[in-house]
DOVEXGU-378694 format. One record per residue: residue number from 0; residue in three letters; x, y, z of N, C-alpha, C, O in turn. Coordinates in nm, 2 decimals. Layout:
! residues N
R  num  residu      nX      nY      nZ     caX     caY     caZ      cX      cY      cZ      oX      oY      oZ
R  NUM     Ala       X       Y       Z       X       Y       Z       X       Y       Z       X       Y       Z
...
! end
This chain:
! residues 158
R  num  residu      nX      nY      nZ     caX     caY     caZ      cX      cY      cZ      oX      oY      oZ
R    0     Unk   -0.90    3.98    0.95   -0.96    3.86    0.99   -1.11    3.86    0.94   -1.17    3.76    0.95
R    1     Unk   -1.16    3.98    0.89   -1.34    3.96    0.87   -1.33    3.91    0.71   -1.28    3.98    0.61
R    2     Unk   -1.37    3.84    0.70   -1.45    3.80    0.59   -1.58    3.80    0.58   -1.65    3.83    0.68
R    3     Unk   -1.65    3.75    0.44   -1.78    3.77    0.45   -1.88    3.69    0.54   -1.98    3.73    0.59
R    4     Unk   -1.81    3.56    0.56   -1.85    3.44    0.58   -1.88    3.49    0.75   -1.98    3.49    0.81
R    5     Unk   -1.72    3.53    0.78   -1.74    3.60    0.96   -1.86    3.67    0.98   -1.95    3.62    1.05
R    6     Unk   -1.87    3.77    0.93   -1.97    3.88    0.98   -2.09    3.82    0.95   -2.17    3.82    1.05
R    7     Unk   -2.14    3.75    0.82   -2.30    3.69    0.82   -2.28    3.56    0.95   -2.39    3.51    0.97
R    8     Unk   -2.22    3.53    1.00   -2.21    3.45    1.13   -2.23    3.53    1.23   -2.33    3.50    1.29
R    9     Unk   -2.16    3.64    1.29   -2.13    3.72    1.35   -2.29    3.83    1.33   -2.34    3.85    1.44
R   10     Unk   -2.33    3.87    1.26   -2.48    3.89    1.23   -2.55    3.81    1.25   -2.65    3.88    1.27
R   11     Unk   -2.57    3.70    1.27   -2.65    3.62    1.30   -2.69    3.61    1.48   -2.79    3.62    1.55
R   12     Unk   -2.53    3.58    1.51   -2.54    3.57    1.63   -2.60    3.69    1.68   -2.69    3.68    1.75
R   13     Unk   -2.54    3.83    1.63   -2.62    3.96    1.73   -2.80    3.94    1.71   -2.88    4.00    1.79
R   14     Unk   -2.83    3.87    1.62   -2.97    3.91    1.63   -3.05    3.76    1.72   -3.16    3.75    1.77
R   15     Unk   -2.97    3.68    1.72   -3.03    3.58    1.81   -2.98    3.65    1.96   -3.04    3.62    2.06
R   16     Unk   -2.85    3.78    1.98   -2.86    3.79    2.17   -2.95    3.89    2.14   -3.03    3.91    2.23
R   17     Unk   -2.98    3.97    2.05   -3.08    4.09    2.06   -3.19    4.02    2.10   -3.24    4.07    2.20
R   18     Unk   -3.27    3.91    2.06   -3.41    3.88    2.08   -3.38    3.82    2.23   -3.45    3.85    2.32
R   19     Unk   -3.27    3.72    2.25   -3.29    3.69    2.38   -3.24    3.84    2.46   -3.28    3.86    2.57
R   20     Unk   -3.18    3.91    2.41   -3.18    4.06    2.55   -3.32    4.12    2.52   -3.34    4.22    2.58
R   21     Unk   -3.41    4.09    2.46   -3.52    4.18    2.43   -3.64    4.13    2.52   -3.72    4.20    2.57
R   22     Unk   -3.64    3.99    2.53   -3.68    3.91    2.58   -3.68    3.88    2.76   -3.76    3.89    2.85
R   23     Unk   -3.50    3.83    2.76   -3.49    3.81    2.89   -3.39    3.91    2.97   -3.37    3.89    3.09
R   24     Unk   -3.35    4.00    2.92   -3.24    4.13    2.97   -3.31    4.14    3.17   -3.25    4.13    3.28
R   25     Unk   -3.44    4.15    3.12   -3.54    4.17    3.30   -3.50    4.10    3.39   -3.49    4.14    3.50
R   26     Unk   -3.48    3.98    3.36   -3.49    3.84    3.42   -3.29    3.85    3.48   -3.24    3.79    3.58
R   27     Unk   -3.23    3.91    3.41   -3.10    3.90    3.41   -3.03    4.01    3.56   -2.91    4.02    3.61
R   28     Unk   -3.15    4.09    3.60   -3.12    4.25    3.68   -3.10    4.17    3.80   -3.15    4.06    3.84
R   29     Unk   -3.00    4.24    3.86   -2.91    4.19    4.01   -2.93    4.35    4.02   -2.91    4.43    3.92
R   30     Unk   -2.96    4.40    4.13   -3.02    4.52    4.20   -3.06    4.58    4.08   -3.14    4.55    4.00
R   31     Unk   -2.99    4.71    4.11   -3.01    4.82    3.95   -2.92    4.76    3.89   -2.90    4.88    3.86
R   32     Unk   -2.84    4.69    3.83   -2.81    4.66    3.73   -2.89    4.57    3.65   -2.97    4.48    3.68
R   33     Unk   -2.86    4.60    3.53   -2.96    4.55    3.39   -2.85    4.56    3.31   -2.78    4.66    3.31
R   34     Unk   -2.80    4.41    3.23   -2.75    4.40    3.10   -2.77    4.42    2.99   -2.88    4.35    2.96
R   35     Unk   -2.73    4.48    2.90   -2.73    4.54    2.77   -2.67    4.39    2.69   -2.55    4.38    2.66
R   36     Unk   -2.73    4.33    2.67   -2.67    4.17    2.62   -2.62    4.22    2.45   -2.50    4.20    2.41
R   37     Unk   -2.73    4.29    2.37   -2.69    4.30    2.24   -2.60    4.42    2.26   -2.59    4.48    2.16
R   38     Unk   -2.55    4.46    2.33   -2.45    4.57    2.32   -2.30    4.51    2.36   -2.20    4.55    2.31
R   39     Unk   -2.29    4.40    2.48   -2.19    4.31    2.47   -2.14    4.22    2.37   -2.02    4.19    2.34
R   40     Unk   -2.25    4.17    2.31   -2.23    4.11    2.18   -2.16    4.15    2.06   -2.08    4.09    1.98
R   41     Unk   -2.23    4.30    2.05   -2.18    4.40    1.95   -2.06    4.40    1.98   -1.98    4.36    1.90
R   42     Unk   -2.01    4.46    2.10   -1.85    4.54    2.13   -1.76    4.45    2.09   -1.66    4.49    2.01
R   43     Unk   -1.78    4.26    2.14   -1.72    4.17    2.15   -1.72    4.13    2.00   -1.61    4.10    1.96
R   44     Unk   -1.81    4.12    1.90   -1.75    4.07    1.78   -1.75    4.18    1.69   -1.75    4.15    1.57
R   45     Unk   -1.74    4.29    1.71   -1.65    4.42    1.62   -1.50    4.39    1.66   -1.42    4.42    1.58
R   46     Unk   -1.47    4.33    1.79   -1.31    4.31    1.76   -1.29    4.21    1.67   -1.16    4.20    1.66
R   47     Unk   -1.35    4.12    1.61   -1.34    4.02    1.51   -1.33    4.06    1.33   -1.28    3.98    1.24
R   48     Unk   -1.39    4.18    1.30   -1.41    4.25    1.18   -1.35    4.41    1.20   -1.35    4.48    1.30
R   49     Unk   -1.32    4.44    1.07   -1.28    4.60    1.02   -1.42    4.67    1.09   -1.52    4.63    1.14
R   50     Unk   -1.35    4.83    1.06   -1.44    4.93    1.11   -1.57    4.91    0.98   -1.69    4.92    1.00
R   51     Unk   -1.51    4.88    0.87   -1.68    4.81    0.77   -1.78    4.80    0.86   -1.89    4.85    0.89
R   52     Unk   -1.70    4.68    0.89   -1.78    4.54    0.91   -1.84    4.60    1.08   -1.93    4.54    1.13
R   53     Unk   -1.80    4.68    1.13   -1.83    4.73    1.28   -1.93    4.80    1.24   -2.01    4.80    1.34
R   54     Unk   -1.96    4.86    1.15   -2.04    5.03    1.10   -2.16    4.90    1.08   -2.27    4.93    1.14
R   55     Unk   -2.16    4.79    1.03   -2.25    4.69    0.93   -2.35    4.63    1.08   -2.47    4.64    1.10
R   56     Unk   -2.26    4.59    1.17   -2.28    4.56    1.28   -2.36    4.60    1.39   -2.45    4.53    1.44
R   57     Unk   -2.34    4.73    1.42   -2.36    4.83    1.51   -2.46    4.92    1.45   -2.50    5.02    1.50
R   58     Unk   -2.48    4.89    1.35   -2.60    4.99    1.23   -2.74    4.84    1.25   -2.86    4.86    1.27
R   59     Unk   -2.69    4.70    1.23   -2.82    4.63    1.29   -2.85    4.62    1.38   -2.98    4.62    1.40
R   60     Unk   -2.74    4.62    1.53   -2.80    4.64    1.65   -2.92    4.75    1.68   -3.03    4.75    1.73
R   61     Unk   -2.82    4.87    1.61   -2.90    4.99    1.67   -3.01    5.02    1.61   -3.08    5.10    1.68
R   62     Unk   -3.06    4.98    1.50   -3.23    4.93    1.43   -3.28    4.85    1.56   -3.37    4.88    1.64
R   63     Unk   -3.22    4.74    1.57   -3.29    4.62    1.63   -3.36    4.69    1.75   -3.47    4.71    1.78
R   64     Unk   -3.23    4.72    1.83   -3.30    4.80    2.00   -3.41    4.97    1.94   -3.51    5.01    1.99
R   65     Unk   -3.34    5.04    1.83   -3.45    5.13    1.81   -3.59    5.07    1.81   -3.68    5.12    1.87
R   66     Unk   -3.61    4.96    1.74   -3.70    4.93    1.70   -3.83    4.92    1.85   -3.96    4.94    1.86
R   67     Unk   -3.73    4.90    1.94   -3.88    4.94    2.07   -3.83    5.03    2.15   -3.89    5.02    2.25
R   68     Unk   -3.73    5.14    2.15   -3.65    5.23    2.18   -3.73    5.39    2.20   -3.80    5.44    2.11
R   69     Unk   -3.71    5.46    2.33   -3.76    5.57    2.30   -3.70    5.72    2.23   -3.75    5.83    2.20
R   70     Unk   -3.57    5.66    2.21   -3.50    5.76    2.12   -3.39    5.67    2.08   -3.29    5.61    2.12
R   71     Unk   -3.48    5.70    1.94   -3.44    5.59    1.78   -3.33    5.64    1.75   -3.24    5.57    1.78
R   72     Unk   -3.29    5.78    1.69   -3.22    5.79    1.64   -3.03    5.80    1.72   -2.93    5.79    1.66
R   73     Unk   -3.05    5.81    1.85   -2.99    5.78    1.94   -2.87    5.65    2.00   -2.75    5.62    2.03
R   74     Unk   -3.00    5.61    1.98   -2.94    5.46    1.98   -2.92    5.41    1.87   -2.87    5.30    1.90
R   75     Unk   -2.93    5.41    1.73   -2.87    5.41    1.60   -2.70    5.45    1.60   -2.60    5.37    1.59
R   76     Unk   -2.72    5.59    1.60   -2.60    5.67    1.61   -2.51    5.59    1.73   -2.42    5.53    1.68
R   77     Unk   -2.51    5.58    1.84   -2.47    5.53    1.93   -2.35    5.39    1.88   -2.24    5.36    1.84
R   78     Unk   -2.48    5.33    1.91   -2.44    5.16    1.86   -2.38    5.16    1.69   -2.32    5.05    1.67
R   79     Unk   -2.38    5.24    1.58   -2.29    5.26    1.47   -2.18    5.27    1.50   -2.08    5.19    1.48
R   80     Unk   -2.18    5.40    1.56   -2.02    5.45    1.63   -1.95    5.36    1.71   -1.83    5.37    1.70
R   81     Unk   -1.99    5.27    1.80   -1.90    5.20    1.87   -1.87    5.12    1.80   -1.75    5.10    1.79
R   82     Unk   -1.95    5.02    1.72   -1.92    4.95    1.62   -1.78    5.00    1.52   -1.69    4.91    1.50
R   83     Unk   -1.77    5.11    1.46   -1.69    5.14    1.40   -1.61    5.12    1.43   -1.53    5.04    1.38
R   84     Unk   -1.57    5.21    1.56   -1.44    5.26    1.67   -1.40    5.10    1.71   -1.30    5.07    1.65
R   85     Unk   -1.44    5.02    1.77   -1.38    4.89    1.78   -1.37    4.85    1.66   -1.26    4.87    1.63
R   86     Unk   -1.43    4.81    1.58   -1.38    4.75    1.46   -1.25    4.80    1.33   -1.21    4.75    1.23
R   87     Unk   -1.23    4.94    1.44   -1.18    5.00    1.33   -0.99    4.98    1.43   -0.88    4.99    1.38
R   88     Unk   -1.03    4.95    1.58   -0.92    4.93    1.63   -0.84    4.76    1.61   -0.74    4.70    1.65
R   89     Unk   -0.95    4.72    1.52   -0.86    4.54    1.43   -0.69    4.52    1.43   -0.64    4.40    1.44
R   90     Unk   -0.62    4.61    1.40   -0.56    4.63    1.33   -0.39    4.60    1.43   -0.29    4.53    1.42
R   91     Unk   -0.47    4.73    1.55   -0.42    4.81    1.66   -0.41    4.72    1.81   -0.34    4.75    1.91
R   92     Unk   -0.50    4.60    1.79   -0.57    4.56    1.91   -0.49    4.43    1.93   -0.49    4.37    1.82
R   93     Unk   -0.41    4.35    2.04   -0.45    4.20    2.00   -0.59    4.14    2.06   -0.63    4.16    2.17
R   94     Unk   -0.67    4.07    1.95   -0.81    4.06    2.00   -0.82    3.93    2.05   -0.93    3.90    2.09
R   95     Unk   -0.75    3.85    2.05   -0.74    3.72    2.07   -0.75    3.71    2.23   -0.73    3.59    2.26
R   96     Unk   -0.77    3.77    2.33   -0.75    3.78    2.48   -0.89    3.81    2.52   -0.95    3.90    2.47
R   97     Unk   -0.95    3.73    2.62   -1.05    3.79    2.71   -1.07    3.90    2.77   -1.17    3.97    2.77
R   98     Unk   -0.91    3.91    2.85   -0.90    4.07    2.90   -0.92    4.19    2.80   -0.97    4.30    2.83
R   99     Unk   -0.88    4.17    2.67   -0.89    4.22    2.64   -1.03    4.27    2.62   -1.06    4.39    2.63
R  100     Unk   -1.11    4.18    2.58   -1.27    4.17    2.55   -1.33    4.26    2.65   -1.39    4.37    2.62
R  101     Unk   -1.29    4.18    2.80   -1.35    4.25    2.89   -1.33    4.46    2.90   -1.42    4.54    2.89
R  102     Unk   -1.20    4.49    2.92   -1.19    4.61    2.89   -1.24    4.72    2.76   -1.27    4.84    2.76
R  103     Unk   -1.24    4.62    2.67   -1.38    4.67    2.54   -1.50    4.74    2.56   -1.56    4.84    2.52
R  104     Unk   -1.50    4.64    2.64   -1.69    4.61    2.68   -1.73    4.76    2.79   -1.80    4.86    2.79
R  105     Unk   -1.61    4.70    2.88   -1.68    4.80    3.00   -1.63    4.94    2.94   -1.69    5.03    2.99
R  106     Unk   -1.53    5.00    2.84   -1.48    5.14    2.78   -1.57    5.17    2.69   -1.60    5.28    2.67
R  107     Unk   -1.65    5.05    2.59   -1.73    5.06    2.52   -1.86    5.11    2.54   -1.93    5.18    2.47
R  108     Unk   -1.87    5.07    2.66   -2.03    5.06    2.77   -2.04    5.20    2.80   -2.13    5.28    2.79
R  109     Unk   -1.91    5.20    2.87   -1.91    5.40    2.91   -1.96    5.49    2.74   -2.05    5.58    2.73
R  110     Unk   -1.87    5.45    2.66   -1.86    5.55    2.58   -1.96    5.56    2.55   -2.00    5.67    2.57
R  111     Unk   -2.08    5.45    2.49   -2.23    5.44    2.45   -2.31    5.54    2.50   -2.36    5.64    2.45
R  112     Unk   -2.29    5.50    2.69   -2.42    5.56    2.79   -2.34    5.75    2.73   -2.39    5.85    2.68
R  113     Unk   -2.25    5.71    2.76   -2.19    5.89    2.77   -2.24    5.96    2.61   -2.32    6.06    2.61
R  114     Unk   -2.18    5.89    2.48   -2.21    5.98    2.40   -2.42    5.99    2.40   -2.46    6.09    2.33
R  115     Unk   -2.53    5.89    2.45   -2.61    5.88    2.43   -2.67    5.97    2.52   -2.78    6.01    2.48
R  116     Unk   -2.62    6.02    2.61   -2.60    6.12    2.71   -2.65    6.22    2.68   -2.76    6.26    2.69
R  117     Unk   -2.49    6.27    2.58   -2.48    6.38    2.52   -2.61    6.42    2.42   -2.66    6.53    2.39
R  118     Unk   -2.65    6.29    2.37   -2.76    6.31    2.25   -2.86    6.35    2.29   -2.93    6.44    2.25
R  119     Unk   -2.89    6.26    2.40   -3.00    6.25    2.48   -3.04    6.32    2.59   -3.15    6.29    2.62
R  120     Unk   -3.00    6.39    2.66   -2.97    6.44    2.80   -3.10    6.37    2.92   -3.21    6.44    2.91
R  121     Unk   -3.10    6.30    2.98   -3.20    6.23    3.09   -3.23    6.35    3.21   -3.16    6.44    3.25
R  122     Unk   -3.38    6.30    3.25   -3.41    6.40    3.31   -3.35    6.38    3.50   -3.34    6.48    3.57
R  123     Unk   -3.34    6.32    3.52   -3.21    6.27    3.68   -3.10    6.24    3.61   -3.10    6.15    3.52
R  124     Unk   -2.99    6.30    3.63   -2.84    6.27    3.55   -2.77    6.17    3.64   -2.70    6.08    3.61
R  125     Unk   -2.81    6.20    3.77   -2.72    6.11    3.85   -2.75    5.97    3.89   -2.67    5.88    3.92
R  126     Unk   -2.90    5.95    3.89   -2.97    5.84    3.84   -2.95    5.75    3.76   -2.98    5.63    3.77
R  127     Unk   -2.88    5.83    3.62   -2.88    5.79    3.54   -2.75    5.75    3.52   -2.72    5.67    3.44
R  128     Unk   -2.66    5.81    3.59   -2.50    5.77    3.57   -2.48    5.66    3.69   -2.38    5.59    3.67
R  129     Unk   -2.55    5.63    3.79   -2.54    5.54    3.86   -2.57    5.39    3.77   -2.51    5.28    3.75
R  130     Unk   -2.72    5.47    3.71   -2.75    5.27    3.61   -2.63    5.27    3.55   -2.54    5.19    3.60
R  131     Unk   -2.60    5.36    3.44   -2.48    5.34    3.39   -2.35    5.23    3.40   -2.30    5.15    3.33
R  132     Unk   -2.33    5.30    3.54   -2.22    5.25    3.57   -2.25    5.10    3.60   -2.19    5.01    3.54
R  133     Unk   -2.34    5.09    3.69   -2.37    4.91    3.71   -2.38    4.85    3.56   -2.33    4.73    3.55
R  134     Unk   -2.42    4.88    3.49   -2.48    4.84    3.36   -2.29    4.81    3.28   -2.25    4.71    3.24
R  135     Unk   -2.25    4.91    3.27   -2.09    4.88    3.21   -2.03    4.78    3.28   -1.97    4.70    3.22
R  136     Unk   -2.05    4.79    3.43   -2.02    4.66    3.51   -2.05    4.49    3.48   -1.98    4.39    3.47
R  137     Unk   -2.12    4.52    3.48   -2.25    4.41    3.46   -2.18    4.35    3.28   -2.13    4.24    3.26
R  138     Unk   -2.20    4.45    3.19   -2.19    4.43    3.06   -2.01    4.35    3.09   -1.99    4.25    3.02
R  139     Unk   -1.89    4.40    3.17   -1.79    4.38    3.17   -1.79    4.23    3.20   -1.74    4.15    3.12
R  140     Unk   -1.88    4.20    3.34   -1.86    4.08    3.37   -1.92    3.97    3.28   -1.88    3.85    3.29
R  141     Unk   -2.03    3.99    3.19   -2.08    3.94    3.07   -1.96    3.91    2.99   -1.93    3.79    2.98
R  142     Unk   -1.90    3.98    2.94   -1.77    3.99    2.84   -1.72    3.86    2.84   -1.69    3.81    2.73
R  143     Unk   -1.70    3.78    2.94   -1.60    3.67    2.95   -1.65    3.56    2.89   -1.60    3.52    2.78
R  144     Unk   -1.78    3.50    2.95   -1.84    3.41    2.84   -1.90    3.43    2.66   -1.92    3.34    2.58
R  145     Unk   -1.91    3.59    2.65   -1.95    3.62    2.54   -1.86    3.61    2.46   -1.87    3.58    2.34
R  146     Unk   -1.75    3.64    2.53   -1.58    3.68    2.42   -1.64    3.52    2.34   -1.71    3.52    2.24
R  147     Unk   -1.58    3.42    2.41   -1.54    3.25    2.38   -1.65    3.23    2.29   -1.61    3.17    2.19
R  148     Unk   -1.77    3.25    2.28   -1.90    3.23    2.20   -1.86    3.34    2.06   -1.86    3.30    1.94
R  149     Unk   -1.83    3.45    2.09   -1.84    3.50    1.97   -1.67    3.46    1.89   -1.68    3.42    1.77
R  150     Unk   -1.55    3.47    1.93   -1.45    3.40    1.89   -1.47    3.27    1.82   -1.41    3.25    1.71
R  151     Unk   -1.58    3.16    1.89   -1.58    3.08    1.79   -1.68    3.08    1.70   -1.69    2.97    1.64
R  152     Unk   -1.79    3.21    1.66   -1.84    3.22    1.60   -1.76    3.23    1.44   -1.74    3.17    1.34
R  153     Unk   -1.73    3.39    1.53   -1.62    3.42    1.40   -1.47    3.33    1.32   -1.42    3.35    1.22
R  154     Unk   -1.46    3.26    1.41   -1.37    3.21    1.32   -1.42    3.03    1.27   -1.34    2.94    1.24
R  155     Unk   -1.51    3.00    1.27   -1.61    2.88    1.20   -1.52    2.76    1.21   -1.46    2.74    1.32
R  156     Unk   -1.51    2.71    1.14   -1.43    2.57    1.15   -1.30    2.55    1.11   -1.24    2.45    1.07
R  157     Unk   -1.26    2.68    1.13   -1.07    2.66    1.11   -1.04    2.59    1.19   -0.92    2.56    1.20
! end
């Protein structure tokens, strides 16, 4: 389903939720939870494109948030790899479903915090696995409206 036309749409869109998560992500926090908006965006239209097109994807995100990020290379690596790994499950997936979106998001969410984890190691782990977890939460229940926005991104005026 990716074509060129998809992903420079689908590109577009990640960098208009990256400035509004860069922007208003604060404004979004219900206790300790904080949404990761450009990382819902990301998970949700890598299921629209090949693992290419996810590497393409998930390599602009993770510049974009590096770009005010205290470990760059981290979050690069990070946001590439999930990009891939969903995009590369196109094939394997039916993507056409919400649920499905939503279980993306929050396995995708885990895998991020966990391998960023590993890269990164935080100095309170359990602190840090608590944000986590709200944050995959959080990102999950985001999933629903973001799926239908990015679905009809990617598929334009068919």
């Amino acid at each position: 389903m990716s074509s060129d036309r998809s992903t420079i749409r689908l590109a577009v869109l990640l960098f208009v939720a990256f400035a509004f998560s860069a922007g208003f992500d604060h404004l979004l926090t219900i206790g300790r939870a904080t949404p990761n908006l450009a990382l819902v965006f990301l998970v949700v239209a890598c299921l629209f494109v090949d693992g290419n097109g996810g590497v393409l994807l998930g390599f602009m995100v993770g510049m974009l948030q590096a770009s005010y990020a205290e470990y760059v290379g981290s979050t690069i690596f990070t946001r590439t790899l999930v990009g891939y790994i969903v995009g590369s499950l196109e094939a394997r997936l039916f993507r056409d479903n919400a649920i499905i979106a939503v279980a993306t998001v929050l396995l995708g969410t885990v895998f991020v915090e966990s391998v960023f984890f590993v890269c990164a190691p935080q100095r309170h782990p359990m602190a840090w696995f608590i944000g986590a977890g709200y944050e995959s939460l959080y990102n999950g229940l985001l999933a629903i409206p973001v799926y239908f926005i990015v679905r009809r991104a990617a598929r334009g005026r068919e």
